[in-house]
C-alpha positions in Angstrom: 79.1 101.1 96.4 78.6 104.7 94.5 79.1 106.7 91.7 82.7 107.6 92.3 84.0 104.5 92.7 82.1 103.3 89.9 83.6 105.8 87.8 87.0 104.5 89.0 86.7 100.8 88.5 84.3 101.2 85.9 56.4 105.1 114.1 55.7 101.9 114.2 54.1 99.7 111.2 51.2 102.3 110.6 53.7 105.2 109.9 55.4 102.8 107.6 52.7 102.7 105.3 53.2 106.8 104.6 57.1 106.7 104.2 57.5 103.9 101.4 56.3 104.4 97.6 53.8 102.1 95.7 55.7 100.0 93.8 55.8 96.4 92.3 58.6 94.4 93.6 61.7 93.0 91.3 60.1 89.2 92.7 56.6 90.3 91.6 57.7 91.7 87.7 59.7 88.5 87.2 56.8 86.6 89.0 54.4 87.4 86.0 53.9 85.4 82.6 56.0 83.0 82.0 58.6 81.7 84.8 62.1 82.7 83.9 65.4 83.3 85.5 66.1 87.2 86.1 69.2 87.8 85.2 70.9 87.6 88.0 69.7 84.0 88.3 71.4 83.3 85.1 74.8 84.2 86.6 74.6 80.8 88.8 75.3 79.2 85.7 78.9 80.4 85.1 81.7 78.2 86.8 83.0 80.7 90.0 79.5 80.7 91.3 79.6 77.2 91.3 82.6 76.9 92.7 82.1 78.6 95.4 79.3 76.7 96.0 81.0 73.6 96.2 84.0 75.1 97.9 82.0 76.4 100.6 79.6 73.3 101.1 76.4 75.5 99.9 75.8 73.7 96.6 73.3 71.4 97.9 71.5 74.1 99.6 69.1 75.0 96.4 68.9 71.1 95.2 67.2 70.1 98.7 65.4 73.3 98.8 63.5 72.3 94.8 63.2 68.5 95.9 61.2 70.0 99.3 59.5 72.1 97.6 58.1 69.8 95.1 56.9 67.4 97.7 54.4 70.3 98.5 51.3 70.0 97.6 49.4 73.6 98.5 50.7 77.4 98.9 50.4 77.2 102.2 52.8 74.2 102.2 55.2 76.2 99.8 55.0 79.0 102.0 56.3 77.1 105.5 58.9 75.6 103.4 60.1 78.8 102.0 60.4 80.0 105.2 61.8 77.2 107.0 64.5 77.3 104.4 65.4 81.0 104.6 65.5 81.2 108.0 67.8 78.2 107.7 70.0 79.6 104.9 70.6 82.8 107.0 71.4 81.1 109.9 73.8 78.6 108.7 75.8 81.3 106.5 75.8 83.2 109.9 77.0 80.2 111.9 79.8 79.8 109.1 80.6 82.9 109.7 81.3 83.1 113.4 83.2 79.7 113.1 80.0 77.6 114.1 79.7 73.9 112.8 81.1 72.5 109.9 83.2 75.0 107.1 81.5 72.6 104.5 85.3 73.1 102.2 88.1 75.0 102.4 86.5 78.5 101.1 87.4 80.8 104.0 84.7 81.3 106.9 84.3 84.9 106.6 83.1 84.9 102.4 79.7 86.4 101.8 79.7 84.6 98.2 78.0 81.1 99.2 75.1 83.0 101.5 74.4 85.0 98.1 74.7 82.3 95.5 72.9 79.8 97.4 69.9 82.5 97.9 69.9 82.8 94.0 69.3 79.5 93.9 66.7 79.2 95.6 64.9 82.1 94.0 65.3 80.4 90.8 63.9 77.6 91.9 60.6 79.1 93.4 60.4 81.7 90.4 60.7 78.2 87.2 58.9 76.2 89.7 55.5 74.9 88.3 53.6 72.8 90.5 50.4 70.7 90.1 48.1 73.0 92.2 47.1 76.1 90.9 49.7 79.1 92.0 48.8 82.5 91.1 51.7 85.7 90.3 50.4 86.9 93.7 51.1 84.0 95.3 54.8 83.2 93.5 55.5 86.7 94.6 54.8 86.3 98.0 56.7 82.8 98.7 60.1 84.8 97.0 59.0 87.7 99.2 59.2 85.1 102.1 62.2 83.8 100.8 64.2 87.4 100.5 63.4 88.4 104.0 64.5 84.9 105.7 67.2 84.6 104.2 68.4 88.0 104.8 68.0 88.1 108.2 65.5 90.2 108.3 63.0 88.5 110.1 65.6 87.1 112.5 66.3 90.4 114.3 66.3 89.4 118.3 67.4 92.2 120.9 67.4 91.2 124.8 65.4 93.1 126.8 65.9 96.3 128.5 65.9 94.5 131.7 69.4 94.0 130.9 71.2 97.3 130.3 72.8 95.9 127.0 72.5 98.2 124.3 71.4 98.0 120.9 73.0 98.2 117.5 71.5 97.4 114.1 74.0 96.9 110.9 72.8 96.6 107.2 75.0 95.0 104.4 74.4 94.5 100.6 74.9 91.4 98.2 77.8 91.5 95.6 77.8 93.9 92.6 79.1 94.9 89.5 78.9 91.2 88.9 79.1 91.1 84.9 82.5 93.0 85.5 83.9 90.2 87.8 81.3 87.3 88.8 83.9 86.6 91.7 83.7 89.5 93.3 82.4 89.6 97.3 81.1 92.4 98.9 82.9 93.1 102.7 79.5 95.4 103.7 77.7 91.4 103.4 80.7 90.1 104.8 80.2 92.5 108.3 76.9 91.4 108.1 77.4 87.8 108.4 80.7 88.2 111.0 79.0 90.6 113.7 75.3 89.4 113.3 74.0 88.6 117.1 77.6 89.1 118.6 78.0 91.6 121.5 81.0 93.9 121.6 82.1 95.7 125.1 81.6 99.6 125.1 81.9 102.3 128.1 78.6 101.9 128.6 78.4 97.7 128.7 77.9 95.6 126.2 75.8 96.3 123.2 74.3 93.5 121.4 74.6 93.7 117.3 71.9 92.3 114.8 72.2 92.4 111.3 70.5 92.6 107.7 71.1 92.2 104.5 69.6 94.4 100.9 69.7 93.4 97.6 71.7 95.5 95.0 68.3 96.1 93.0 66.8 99.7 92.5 63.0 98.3 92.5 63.3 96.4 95.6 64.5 99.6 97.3 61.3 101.6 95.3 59.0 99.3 96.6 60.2 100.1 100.3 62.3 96.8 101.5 64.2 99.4 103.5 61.9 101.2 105.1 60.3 98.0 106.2 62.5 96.1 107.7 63.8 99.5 109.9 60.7 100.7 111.2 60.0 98.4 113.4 63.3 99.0 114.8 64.8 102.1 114.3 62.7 103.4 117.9 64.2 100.7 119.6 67.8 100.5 119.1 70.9 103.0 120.0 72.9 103.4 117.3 72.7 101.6 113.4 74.7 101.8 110.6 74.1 100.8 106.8 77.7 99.7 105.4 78.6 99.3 101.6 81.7 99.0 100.2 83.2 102.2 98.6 86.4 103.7 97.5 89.3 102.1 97.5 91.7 102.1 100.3 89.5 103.7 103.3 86.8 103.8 105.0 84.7 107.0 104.8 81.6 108.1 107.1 79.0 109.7 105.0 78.6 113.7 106.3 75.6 113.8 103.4 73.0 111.7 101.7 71.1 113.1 98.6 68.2 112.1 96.9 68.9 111.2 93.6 68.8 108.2 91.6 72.2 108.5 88.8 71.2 105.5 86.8 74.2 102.4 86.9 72.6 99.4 86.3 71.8 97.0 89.5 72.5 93.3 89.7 69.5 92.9 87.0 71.1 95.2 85.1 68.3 97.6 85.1 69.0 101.3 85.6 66.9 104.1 86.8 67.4 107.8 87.0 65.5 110.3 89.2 64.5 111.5 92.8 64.5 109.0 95.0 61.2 107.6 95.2 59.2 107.7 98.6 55.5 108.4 99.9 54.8 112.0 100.8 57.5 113.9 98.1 56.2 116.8 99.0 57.8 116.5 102.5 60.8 114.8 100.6 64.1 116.6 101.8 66.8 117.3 99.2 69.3 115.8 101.8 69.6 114.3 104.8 72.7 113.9 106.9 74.7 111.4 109.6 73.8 111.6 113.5 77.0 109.2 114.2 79.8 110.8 115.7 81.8 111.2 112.6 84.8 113.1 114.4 85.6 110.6 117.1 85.4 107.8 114.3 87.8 109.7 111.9 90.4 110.4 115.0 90.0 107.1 116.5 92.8 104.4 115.8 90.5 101.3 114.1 92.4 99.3 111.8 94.6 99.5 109.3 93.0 102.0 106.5 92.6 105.7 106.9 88.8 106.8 108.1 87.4 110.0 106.8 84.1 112.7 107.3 83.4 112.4 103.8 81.3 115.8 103.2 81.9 116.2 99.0 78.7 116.2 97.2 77.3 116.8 94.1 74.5 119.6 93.4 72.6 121.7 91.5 72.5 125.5 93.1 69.3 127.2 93.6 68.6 129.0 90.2 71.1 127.1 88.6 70.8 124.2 85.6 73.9 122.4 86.2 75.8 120.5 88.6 78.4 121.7 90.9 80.9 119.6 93.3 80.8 120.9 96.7 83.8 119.8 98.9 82.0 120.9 102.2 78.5 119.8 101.5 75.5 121.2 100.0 74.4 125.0 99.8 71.1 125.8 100.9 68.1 125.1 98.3 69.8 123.2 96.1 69.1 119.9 94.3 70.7 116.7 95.1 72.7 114.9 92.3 75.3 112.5 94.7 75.2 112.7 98.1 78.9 111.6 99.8 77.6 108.3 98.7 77.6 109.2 95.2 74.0 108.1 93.7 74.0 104.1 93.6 72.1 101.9 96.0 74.7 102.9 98.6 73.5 106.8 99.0 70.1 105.3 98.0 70.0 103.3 101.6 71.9 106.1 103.8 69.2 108.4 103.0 66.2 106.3 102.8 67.7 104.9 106.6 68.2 108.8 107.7 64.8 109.8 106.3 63.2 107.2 108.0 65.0 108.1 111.2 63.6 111.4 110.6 60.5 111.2 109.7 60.1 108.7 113.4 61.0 112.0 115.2 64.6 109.9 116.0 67.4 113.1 114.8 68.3 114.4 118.0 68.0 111.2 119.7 69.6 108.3 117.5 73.0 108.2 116.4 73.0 106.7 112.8 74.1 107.3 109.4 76.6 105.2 106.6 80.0 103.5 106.8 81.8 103.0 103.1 84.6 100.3 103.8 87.0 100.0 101.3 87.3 98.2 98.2 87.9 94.5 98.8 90.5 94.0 96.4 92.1 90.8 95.3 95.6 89.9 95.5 98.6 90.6 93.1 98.5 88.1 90.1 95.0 87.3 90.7 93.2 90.7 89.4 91.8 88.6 85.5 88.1 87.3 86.2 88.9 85.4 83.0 91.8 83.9 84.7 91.7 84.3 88.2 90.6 82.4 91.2 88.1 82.6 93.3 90.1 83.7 96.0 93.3 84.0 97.5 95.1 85.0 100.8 95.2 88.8 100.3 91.8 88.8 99.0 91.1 86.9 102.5 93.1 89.0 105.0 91.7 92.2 103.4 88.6 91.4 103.7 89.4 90.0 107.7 90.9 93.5 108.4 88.0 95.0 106.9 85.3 93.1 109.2 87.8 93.9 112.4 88.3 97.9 111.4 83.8 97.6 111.1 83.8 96.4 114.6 86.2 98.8 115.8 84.3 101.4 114.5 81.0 100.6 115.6 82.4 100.5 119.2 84.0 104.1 119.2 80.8 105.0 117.9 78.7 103.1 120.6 81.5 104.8 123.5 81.2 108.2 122.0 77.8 108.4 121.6 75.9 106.0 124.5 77.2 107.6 127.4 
């Protein structure tokens, strides 16, 4: 998820406070006047959303979800239900996931698409709801708040205790994209998310115990500091993270660079926005930021299928310069940021808020982290027309199987190379 391969297919809880920027959330703007669907609510309305709904055994989840929430008859009624249902959502999509209970339809286990559609649906529902007590903007905005977090895992992050010797590793995914391009289309970072969340993979230094989160693809969310607040709290505890977006076609790339610049595409709202990334204290705000994950043994490492590479082009302006320059090897000192490795969509946007964060906790020299791009998940031969095409098919499956396998694989060469 960056600029390239857009251009190719088209300290704790008081530190937090300092590193994320005033800003109204994406739930709070839509939250105001009159209830309407954003615009990526309006999306459920086309037939492959609802398909894989039904396919997948998620298209009751938003129906139940309005008839509880109607039956409530206070906020603080709303609110238990909102979370109750979240926390439920995540957890079942995660279950599906790792082959737990009922597949609900033949849609394969490891699709992100019904976690994301179902979420929608339920936003919609809370953000046209209008109920017969009095419910301010403030108090909308908080119950999809609630809602966003549960059902993104965020809230569901459990790590045994120290007492154990298992290590820890945190993983961030994204929702679909580029969604008025191709409505089917699945995202294999969400994917990851949903396939390794709470499983435990064996390293040289025992077993290390992976929890998971998910982001929306929306530039105000990320302003208003959803990042940096669901990593603080955890960044000083684990051993190693990783955020994960998909990225270039064909390979997997570990980010050398992250830059801090905003290049505009439009998010899953459609709305674009252009400029230095924000976050509290720009004077402090570094140009750049860059991986602590042992990029080398990754590349050289056998994972999977597709070629892994230290991905160290950028995009600058020099010191004393106006324009912007490709750098193969990285930036030169002074200069401005215009695309980190990432490019400058939500995908460099995360890697460098993550790696600032990291920083600004004092964690550089001591925690290994940075960003994974997997490849493009691609559909298979004969299937490529979102006019035409189905929702899936067995390439678009296996691809997106080898891409969740070649993730784990990488996090454990990571966790061997760097936890010793």
């Amino acid at each position: 998820m960056n600029s390239l391969r857009v251009r190719i297919s088209v300290l704790g809880m008081a530190l937090l406070a300092g590193l994320t920027a005033p800003a109204t959330t994406a739930a709070a703007r839509a939250a105001q006047g009159a209830p309407t669907p954003t615009v990526e609510e309006q999306r459920l309305d086309k037939a492959a959303p609802r398909e894989i709904l039904r396919r997948s055994g998620f298209g009751s989840v938003a129906p139940v979800f309005a008839r509880d929430l109607t039956r409530s008859h206070s906020f603080e009624q709303a609110r238990g239900i909102v979370v109750r249902d979240g926390t439920a959502l995540w957890r079942r999509a995660v279950d599906r996931a790792q082959g737990r209970g009922p597949a609900g339809g033949d849609l394969s286990r490891d699709d992100d698409r019904p976690l994301y559609w179902a979420r929608l649906g339920m936003t919609r529902d809370v953000r046209t709801w209008k109920p017969g007590f009095g419910l301010s903007d403030a108090q909308r905005s908080a119950l999809l708040d609630q809602l966003e977090r549960t059902s993104r895992g965020q809230t569901d992050i459990r790590y045994p205790s120290r007492a154990t010797g298992i290590k820890r590793i945190l993983v961030t995914g994204f929702d679909p994209f580029t969604l008025d391009r191709d409505v089917r289309i699945s995202n294999p970072s969400g994917a990851v998310a949903l396939a390794l969340d709470g499983t435990v993979i064996q390293t040289d230094s025992g077993p290390a115990r992976i929890e998971a989160v998910t982001f929306p693809v929306r530039w105000q969310d990320f302003a208003a500091g959803t990042v940096e607040r669901t990593l603080a709290p955890y960044l000083p505890k684990v051993d190693l993270y990783t955020t994960v977006s998909q990225g270039r076609m064909g390979r997997f790339d570990v980010e050398r660079t992250n830059g801090a610049w905003r290049g505009g595409y439009p998010d899953n709202d459609n709305i674009s926005s252009t400029g230095t990334v924000p976050v509290a204290a720009p004077a402090t705000q570094p140009q750049w930021t860059t991986t602590t994950l042992p990029y080398k043994a990754i590349v050289t490492a056998h994972t999977g299928r597709f070629p892994a590479y230290d991905h160290t082009e950028v995009t600058e302006i020099p010191t004393g310069s106006t324009e912007p320059v490709v750098r193969p090897d990285g930036p030169t000192p002074g200069s401005t940021a215009r695309e980190g490795g990432g490019g400058n969509y939500l995908s460099n946007e995360i890697a460098y808020r993550a790696t600032l964060l990291r920083d600004r906790l004092g964690l550089h020299d001591t925690l290994p982290g940075g960003h994974v791009h997997t490849p493009v998940l691609q559909f298979g031969a004969g299937n490529t027309d979102p006019a035409t095409g189905k929702i899936t098919d067995p390439q678009f499956v296996q691809n997106r199987l080898a891409i969740i396998a070649q993730l784990r694989s990488i996090l454990t060469v990571a966790a061997n190379t760097a936890l010793k």
